[in-house]
C-alpha angles and dihedrals in degrees: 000000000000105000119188122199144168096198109023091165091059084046101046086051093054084047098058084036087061091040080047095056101034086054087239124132094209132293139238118208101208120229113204080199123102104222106184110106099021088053087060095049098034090052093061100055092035096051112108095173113069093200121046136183100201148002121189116200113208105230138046095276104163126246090271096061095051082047088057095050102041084053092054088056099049095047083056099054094259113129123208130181100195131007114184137184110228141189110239083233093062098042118054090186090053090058083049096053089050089046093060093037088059092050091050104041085041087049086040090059097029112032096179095032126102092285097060098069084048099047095051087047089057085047099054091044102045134031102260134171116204130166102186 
């Protein structure tokens, strides 16, 4: 999931106030995909900003991974000045974006099915792409 922001730290406060009030400490959203070379190969085609200040991966990858992706880029014409492995717990936006990419991939494999309803209210409330 590719998430774009201007503020993510204004973001990332109205995200633990929600989690606050609900009585939740975060979520994950849990992907029985393994992401890591076709990451690498889906973010150069999906990229719209060639020049980007930072890029946060959901998941422990090891310095060689982030390496490896800041190098396809590159190679692509697509500058970043920082790409960063983070833990969900750290990173509100990151459980946001989980939480998108489930509703998506659950409404992907199940069109009629919970997710659906979910998925079309995110979409009325924030600016999503999704070619399902």
């Amino acid at each position: 999931m590719y998430v774009a922001v201007k503020d993510l730290e204004a973001i990332e406060r109205l995200v633990l106030k929600a989690e606050q009030s609900a009585g939740i400490h975060g979520f994950h959203w849990a992907n029985p995909i393994v992401l890591d070379k076709a990451l690498s190969e889906a973010l150069q085609h999906l990229l719209a900003e060639r020049h980007i200040s930072q890029i946060l991966v959901d998941g422990d990858k090891p310095k060689t991974y982030t390496r490896q992706l800041k190098k396809v880029l590159r190679d692509k014409g697509i500058t970043v000045r920082k790409i960063r492995s983070v833990k969900d717990e750290a990173y509100p936006m990151i459980r946001i974006a989980d939480a998108v990419a489930g509703a998506a991939r659950a409404t992907y494999d199940d069109p009629r099915g919970k997710a659906a309803p979910l998925l079309r209210l995110l979409e009325s409330k924030i600016e999503l792409r999704i070619d399902l």
